[in-house]
N, C-alpha and C positions, 0 to 999 in steps of 0.2 A: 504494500500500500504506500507507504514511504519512498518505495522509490520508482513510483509509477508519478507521484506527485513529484519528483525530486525533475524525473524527465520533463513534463510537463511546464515549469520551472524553466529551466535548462533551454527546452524549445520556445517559449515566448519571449526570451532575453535575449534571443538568436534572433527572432524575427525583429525585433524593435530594433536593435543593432541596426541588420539590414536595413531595414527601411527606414532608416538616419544618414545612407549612403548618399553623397552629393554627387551628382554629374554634371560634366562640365558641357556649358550650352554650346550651342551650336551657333556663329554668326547668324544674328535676325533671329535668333531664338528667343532670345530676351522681350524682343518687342511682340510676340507672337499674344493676341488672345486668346482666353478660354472663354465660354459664354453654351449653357446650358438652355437657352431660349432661340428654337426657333424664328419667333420676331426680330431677334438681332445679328439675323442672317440672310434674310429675307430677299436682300438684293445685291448679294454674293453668291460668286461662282464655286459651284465646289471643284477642287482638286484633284482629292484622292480620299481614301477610306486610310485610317492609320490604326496599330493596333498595337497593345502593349505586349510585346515579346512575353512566353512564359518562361521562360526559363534564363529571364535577367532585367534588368530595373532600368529602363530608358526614358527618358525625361520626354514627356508625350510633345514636347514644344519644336526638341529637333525632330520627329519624324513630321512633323506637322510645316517645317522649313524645308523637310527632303522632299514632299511632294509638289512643293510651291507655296503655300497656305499663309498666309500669316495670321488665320484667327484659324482657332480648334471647336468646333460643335461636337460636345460631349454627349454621345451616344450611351453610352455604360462605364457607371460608375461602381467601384466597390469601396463600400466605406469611407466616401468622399473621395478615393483615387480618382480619377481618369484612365478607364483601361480602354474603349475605344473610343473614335469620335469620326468627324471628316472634316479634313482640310479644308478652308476655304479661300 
């Protein structure tokens, strides 16, 4: 029992860790927005579809620069992340 909570423990101090990782942006990543509405896309072109890699932590701002974009419409979020969106 102790050491099933000891893992448990162990693995959430791991994740919180990780996701304190900083990436370093991308030129025009910095100026990129984020905007969950619809209305404030309205008459923007979309770009491309961007998605948050599984198996590593990319700052949704460059991929949102790699397809052209400079604003992100945040499609799905997990726990307030941004895991996908589309370029705009």
């Amino acid at each position: 029992m102790i050491r099933g909570a000891l893992n448990v423990v162990a693995a959430t101090s791991l994740f919180l860790v990780a996701s304190c990782v900083t990436t370093a942006l991308a030129p025009g990543a910095a100026d990129v927005r984020i905007v969950r509405s619809e209305a404030e896309i309205a008459s923007c072109t979309a770009v491309g579809n961007v998605r948050q890699p599984t198996d590593q932590h990319v700052d949704m701002r460059n991929l949102t620069v790699g397809v052209g974009g400079n604003t992100l419409f945040a499609t799905e979020t997990v726990m307030g992340t941004v895991m996908a969106g589309v370029g705009t």
